[in-house]
N, C-alpha and C positions, 0 to 999 in steps of 0.2 A: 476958674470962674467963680465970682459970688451968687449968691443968691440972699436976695433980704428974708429975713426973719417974717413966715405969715401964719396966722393961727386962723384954722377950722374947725366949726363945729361937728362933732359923731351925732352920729344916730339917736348915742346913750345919753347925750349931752357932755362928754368931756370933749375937751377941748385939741386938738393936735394942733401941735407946732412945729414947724417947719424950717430949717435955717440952712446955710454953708455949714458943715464940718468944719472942724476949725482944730489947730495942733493940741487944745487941752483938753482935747473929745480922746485921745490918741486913746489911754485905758480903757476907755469903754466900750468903745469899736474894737479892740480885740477882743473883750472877751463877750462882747456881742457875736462876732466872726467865731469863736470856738462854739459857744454857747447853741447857738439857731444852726452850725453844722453836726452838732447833735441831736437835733430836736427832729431832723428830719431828711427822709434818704434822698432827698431831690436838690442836695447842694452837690461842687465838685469835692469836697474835701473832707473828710473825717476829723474831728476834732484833735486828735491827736499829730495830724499832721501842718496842725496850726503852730509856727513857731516866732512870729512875730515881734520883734525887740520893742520897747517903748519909741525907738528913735528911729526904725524903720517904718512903725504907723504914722509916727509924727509926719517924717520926710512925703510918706504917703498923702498921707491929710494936705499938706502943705505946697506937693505938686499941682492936687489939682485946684487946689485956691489958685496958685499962679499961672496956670494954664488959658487961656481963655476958650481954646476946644473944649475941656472935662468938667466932670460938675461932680461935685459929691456931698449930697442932702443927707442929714440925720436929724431922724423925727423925735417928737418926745409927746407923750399923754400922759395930761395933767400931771406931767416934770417927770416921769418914766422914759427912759427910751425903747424906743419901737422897731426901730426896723429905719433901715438905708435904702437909699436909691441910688445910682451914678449914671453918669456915660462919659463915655471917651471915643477919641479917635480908632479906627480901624485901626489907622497903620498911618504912617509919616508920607507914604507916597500920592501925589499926584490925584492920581485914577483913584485911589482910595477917599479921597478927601469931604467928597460928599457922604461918608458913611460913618456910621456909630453906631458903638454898642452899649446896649444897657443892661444892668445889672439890678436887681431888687430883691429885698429879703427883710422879711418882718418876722420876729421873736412868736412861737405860735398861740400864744397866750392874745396877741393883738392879730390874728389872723380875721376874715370875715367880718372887719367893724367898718367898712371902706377903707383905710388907710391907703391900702397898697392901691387903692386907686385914685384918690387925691395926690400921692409918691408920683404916683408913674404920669397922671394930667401935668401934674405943676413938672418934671421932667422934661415931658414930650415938647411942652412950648419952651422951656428952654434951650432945646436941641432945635427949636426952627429956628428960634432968634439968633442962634450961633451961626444959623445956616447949612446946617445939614438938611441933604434929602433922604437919608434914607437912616430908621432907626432898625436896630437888629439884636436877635436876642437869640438865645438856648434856653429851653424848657426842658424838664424831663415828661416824658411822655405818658407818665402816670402823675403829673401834678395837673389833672383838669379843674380844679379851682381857680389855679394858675391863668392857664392856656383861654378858659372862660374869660377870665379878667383882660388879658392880651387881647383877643378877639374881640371882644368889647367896646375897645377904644382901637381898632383898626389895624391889629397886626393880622398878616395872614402867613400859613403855613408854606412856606418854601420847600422845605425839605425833610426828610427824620432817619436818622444815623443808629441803625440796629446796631446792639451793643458797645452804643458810646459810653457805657459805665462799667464795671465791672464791682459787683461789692464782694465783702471779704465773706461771706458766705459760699462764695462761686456764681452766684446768680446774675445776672445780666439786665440791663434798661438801654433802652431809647433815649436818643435826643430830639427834640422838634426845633431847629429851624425856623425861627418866627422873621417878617420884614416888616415896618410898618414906611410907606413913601411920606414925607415931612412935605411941605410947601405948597402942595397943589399938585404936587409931580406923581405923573404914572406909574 
C-alpha cells in the first residue's frame, strides 16, 4: 500500500515528514532496526541478532508497497530519520482477515516530540480505509510512555504474557496485549 508524502508541524517547530518506505530507504531502515534495538530493552531483538542483507530490506520494503493489506511509513525531521510505523495482516486466513498488527519504533533521541503519535493517527486511518476492524499490538510492559500513547488514541489492554522476554542478563519482562476496534465496531 502507498501512502502520499504529508508534513507536520512539532511542537519545536521542525517539520516531520511522512511518506511510503520505498526500496532506496532499504540502508537506513536497517541500520535504523539495529540502531533503536539498541537504544532500548523494549524491542524483540538485540542488535546483534539483526542480520539483514541489503536485498532482503529491499524485497521487505518493496512487499508491502505491493501489498494493498500492509503499510510501512518512514518519518524524517527536518530530513533526519525518525522512526517507522507499519501494519500487516494477522494471517492469510478468512476468520483472521478483519485483523492487524502494528508495529512502531522511533530512534530515542525523537521520542516525546509527538511523532509516534502523528505515526500511529495517520497509521490507524489507514488500517480503517483498508478495512480492517480490529488493530493489535505488543508492548512491553515497562514501556508506560508507550502503553500511555496506545491508550490515548483507544487501544485497550487484552492480555499480558509474564515472561514473554527473556534478556541476556537472566532477567524477565512482560508483554501487554493491546486491541484497538477500527470502524465503529465493538
Amino acid at each position: 500500500m502507498r501512502y502520499e508524502e504529508k508534513q507536520f508541524p512539532l511542537k519545536d517547530g521542525s517539520i516531520l515528514t511522512i511518506r511510503s518506505a520505498e526500496k532506496n530507504d532499504a540502508a537506513c531502515m536497517t541500520e535504523y532496526v539495529k540502531i533503536t534495538a539498541g537504544e532500548t530493552p523494549y524491542l524483540l531483538r538485540n542488535p546483534d541478532e539483526i542480520h539483514l542483507s541489503q536485498e532482503e530490506e529491499e524485497a521487505f520494503v518493496q512487499k508491502n508497497v505491493d501489498d494493498p493489506n500492509s503499510l510501512l511509513l518512514i518519518s524524517f525531521v527536518d530530513g533526519h530519520h525518525a522512526g517507522n510505523a507499519s501494519f500487516s495482516p494477522v494471517g492469510p486466513f478468512r476468520r483472521y482477515q478483519h485483523r492487524c498488527e502494528i508495529g512502531i519504533a522511533l530512534y530515542q533521541k525523537d521520542t516525546g516530540r509527538g511523532i509516534g503519535r502523528i505515526l500511529l493517527t495517520e497509521l490507524l486511518q489507514k488500517t480503517a480505509e483498508a478495512g480492517f476492524k480490529q488493530a493489535e499490538l505488543c508492548v512491553a510492559a515497562a514501556n508506560t510512555k508507550a502503553i500511555h500513547l496506545y491508550e490515548s488514541v483507544g487501544f485497550q489492554e487484552y492480555g499480558r504474557l509474564e515472561h514473554s522476554m527473556k534478556y541476556d542478563d537472566g532477567s524477565y519482562a512482560a508483554d501487554i496485549f493491546m486491541v484497538k476496534r477500527l470502524n465503529g465496531q465493538d
